[in-house]
N, C-alpha and C positions, 0 to 999 in steps of 0.2 A: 679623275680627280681634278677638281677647280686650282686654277693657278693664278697667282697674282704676281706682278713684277713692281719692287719699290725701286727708286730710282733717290737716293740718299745724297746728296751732294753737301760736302763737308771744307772746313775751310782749306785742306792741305790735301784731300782727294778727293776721288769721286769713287760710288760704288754701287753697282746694280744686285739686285739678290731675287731671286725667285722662288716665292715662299706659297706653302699651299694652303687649303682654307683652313687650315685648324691651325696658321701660323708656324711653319716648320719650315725651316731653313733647305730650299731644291739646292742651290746653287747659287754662287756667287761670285764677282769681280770685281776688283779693286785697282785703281791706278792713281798714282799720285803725282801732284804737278807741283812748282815753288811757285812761290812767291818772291816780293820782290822788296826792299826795303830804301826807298830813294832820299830819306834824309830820316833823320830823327822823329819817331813818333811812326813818320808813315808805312803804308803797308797796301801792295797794293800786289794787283795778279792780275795776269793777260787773259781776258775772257774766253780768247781763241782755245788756248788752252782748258778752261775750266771746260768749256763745251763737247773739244775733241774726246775729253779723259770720258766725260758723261757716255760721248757717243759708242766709244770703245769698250766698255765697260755693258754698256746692255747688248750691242751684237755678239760680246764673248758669250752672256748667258742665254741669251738667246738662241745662241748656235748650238747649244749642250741642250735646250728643253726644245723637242721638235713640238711639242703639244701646245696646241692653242693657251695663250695668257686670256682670262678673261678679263684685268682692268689693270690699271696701274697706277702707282702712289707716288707723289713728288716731294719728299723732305729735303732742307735747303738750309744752309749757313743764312742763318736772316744779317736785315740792315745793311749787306755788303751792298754796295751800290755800281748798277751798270748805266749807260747812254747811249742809244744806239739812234741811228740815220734810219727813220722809215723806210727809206729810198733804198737804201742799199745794203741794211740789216746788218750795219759794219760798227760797234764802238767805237764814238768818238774820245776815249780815253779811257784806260786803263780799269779793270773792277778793282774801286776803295773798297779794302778789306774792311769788317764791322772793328777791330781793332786796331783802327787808325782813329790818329789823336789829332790832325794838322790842324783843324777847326779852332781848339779850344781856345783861343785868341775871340772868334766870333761867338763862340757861346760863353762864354766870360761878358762880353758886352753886354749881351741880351739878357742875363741875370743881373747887370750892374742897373740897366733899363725898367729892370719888374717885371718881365713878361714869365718868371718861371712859373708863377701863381696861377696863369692862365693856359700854359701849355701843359702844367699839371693836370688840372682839370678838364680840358679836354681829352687828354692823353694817355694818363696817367703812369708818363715818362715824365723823369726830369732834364731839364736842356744839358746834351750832352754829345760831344764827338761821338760817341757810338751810336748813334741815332741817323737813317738814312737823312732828313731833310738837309742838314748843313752842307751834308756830302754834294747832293745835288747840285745845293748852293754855289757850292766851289766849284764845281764842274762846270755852268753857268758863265761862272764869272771866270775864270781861270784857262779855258780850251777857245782860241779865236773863234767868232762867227759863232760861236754856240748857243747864248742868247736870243738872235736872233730867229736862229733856225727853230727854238724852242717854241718861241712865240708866232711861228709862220708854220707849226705844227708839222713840223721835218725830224722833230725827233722826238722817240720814248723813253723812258725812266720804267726801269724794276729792277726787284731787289733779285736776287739768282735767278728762283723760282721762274718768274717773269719771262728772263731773258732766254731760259730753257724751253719754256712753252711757247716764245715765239720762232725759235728755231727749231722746233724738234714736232711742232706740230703741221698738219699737212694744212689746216686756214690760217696757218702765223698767226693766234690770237694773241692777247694783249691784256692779258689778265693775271689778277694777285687773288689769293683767299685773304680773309680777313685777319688771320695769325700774323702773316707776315706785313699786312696794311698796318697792323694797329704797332709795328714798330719802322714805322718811318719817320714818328712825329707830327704827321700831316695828317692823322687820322685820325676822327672822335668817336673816341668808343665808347661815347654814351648812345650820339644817334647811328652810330656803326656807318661812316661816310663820311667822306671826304672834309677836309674843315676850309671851308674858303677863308677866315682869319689867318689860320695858319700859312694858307696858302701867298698870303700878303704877306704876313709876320718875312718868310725867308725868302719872299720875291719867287716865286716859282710856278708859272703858268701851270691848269689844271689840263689843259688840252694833253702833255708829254703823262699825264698819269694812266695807269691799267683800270681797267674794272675790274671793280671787289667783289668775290664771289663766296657762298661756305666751303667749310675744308671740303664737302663731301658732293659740291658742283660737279659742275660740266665743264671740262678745259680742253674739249679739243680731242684731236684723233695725232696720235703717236706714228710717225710712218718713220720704219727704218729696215730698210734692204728685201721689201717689196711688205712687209707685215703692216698693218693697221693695228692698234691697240688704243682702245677708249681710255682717257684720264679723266679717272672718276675721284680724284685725292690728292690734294695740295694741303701743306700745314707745313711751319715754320719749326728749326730742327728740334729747338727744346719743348717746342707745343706736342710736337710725334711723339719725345720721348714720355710725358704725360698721358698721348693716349696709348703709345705702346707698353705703359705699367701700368695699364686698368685703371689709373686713378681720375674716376668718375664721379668718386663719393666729396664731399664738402670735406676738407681738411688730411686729402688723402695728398704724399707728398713726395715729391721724386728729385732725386738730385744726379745732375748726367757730371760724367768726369771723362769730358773731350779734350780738345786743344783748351779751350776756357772751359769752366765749372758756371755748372746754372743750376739753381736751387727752385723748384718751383708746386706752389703750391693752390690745389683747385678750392678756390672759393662759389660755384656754380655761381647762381647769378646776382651775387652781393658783389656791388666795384668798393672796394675796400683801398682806400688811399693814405698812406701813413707817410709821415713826413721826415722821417729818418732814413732814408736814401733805397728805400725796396722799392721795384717799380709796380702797377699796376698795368698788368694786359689781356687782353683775348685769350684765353685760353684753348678754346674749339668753338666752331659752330659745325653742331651735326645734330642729323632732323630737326632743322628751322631750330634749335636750342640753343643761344648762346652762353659759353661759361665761360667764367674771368678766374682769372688767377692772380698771386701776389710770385714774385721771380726778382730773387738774388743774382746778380749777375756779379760773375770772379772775371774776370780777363785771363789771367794766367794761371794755366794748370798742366793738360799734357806736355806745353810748349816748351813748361820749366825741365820736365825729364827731358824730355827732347834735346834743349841746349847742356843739361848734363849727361847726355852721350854722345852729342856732336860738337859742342863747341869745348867743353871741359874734358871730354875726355875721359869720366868715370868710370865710363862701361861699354861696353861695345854693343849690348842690348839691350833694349829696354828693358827687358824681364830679368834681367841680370842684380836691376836695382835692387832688388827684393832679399838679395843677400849682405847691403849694406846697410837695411835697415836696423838701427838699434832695439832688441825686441822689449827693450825695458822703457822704452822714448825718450831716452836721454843722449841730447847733442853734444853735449861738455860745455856748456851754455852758449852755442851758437846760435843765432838765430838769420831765418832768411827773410828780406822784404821780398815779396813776390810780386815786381811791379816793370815787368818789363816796357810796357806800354801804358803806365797809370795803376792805379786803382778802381774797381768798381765797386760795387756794394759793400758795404755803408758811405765808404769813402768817396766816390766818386771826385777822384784827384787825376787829375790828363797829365800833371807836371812832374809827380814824385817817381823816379826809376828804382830797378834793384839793388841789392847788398845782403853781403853777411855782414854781422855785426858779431864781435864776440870771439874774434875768431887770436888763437894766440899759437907760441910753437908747439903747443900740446892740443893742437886739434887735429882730427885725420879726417879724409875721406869719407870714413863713413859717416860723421858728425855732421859734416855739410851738407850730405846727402840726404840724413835725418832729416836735418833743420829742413830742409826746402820741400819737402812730405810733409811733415809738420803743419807749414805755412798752407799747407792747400789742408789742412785740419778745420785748424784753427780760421781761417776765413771763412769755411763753412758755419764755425762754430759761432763768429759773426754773427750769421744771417738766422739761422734759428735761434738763436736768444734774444734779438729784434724779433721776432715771430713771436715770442712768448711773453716778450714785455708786454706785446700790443695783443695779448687774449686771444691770438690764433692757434687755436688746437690744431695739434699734429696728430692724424690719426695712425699714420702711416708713413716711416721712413723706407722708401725704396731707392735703389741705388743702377747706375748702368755706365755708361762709357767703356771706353779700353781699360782705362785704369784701373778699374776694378777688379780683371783677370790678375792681380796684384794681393795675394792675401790676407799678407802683412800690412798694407796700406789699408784694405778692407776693415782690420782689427784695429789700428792705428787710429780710424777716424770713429770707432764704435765707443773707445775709451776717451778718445777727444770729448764727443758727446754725449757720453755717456745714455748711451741707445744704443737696441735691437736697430741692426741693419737689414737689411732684406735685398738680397740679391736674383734678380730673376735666371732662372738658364737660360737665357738666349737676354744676355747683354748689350747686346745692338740692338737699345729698344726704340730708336732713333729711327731705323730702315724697318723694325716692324710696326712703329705709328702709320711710317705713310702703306703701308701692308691693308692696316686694319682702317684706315680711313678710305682705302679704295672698295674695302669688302663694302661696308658701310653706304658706299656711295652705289654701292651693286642693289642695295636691296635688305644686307645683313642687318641683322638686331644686334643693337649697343650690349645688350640684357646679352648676348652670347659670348662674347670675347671674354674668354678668361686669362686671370694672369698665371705662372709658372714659376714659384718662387725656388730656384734652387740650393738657398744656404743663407742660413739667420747668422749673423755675426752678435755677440753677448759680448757687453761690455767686463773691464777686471773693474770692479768695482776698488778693488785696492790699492790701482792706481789714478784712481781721482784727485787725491791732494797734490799730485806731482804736476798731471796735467791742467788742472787749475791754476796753482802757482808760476808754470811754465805756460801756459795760455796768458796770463795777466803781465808776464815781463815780454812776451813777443809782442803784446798789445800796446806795453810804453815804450819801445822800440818804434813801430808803424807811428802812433803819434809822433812822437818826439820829432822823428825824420821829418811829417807833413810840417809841422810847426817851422821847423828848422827854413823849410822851402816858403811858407809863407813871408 
């Protein structure tokens, strides 16, 4: 039996899995590392660490599978940004996590200036701190001698992916796919390369850049603890989970519910750019085929349960949440802003932080728990009715992350949007994209990967007016606050 090894790197872990050709889960490891928070907004993690967890994580399943791996797939937390010394393959400062805000001062300028019109368009980003370019920016400007050494070509720039392939491959290559290029900012995905404007726009020499390559290239030979394994698959982590749920077809649509929530949907090879805050990117390049997509980007999702088990104290485990959920979705009119590091889609706000609102001596526990479920509803609920204003047929809602092993959340967001959900069995469709992009890169037909839908979620149709009326006051809630900040 044919083996493949994906190699999943996510913003709070790292995790290796060994899946066979018909996509079935051998074997897996996981390890998690922190992060670091050094002033307000930022967010950043020791690459040493992102590396070690990666390394540790494939000898564990490696050591369990004696049988030859045939390829392996790279999925990766895009936009974080790393900088390393050619010289001595050492980071010259810290990996800026994709949800760090420090920039938004400089990308505030550059929209005050008129350049969003034209970074749109080549882009089909809008200028924003989650976008790799500013990060660089700052790294540039901010770490002594760094500049220099940029421009004396002593040092490289990539987003995870990058910085894994040149450690973990036995020619230290220096390469990105195009998923993860087309969210730096610096890259035109109309001529799919590099944009020398851009490259001006944020002052940033092209020499420190990788070669762009398709998801289903060549990156290199994998050497660890005497093994060689060919990388035949790189793709950026919400582009994997698009090809890990089959959605190949035009209008077919996946929404992953990780640490942030990404909404994303395959437009094949129409660049469809709408001016109400969805971005436009690469979707996959496989056999020579590129396909674009439209992607709602949430900031805060697992993160929100997360700090309501560790910093609030709700629950002691995640899965626990699902017994405070109200099954009638009523908060006692609490609401939650879900904005620990900004808003993104539609809002794209770096300034506004969280809250409840609503909150009185007759509210409990499980109210605010509600509310803040809710809030990851309802911002999905956002981004598909922007979909529908602008004539993008949905042909297909499919769903995956952790969060989704969550029932009640499952049913919670079916009556939100009143949609059939479609859940796959094997919800880590994240680590099986870069699975299926390695087969792919083996030789496999696209035409063969099938999906496995394990459970449709129906919406109650009877409680529509509740959740409508209750979607439209969390809505002048979220305004009111931006307003209030402006």
């Amino acid at each position: 039996m044919t083996k493949f090894l994906a190699i999943d790197q996510g913003t709070t872990s790292s995790r290796a899995i060994v899946f066979s050709s018909e996509q079935k889960l051998i074997t897996d490891s996981q390890q998690e590392y922190s992060l670091s928070y050094p002033h307000d907004g930022w967010v950043e993690a020791n690459p040493v660490d992102i590396l070690n967890t990666v390394n540790e994580t494939i000898n564990n399943v490696l050591n369990k599978t004696p049988e030859a791996i045939s390829s392996c797939g790279i999925t990766n937390q895009r936009e974080t940004t790393v900088i390393w010394s050619s010289k001595t393959g050492e980071a010259i400062y810290p990996a800026i996590i994709w949800q760090d805000r420090r920039t938004h001062n400089l990308c505030n300028e550059l929209k005050s200036k008129g350049y969003e019109k034209m970074v749109r368009e080549k882009t089909g980003l809008v200028i924003d701190p989650y976008f790799s370019a500013t990060k660089i920016k700052w790294i540039l400007d901010n770490v002594e001698g760094a500049r220099k050494k940029a421009e004396s070509g002593e040092l490289m720039f990539g987003t995870i992916d990058s910085f894994l392939l040149y450690n973990l491959t036995k020619e230290k290559v220096h390469l990105t796919d195009v998923t993860n290029a087309s969210r730096t900012m610096l890259f035109n995905i109309n001529t799919m390369d590099w944009d020398q404007d851009l490259l001006k726009l944020f002052d940033i020499p092209d020499s420190i850049l990788p070669e762009v390559k398709p998801c289903d290239g060549e990156f290199g030979t994998l050497v660890t603890e005497g093994k060689e394994i060919k990388i035949n698959g790189v793709i950026g982590d919400q582009q994997s989970a698009l090809v890990g749920q089959t959605c190949f077809k035009s209008g077919d649509m996946k929404s992953t519910y990780g640490t942030g929530c990404f909404l994303m949907v395959n437009t094949k090879k129409d660049i469809i750019k709408l001016d109400e805050g969805l971005l436009t990117t690469v979707g996959y390049q496989l056999n020579n085929e590129v396909n674009y997509a439209i992607e709602g980007s949430i900031y805060s999702c697992g993160n929100i349960i997360q700090w309501l088990r560790d910093k609030m104290e709700f629950f002691q485990h995640a899965s626990m949440s699902e017994e405070y959920l109200n099954n009638n979705g009523s908060s006692n009119n609490v609401h939650f802003l879900p904005a620990f590091n900004g808003l993104g889609a539609p809002y794209w706000n770096s300034e506004v932080r969280g809250g409840f609102y609503g909150i009185t001596q007759d509210s409990s526990k499980a109210d605010m728990i509600t509310a803040a479920f809710k809030s990851i509803c309802y911002q999905t609920r956002d981004i598909t009715e922007l979909l529908q204003e602008n004539n993008i047929e949905i042909s297909s809602l499919l769903i995956d992350g952790g969060m989704t092993a969550n029932s009640a959340f499952c049913e919670m967001l079916s009556c939100v949007l009143q949609e059939n959900i479609l859940k796959p069995a094997n919800i880590e469709s994240t680590a099986l994209g870069a699975c299926v992009v390695a087969q792919i890169g083996e030789g496999e037909s696209i035409d063969s990967i099938q999906s496995n839908i394990e459970e449709t979620y129906e919406p109650r149709h009877d409680m529509k007016d509740f959740f409508d009326s209750d979607y439209h006051s969390w809505k002048q809630y979220i305004n009111k606050t931006i307003s209030n900040i402006k």
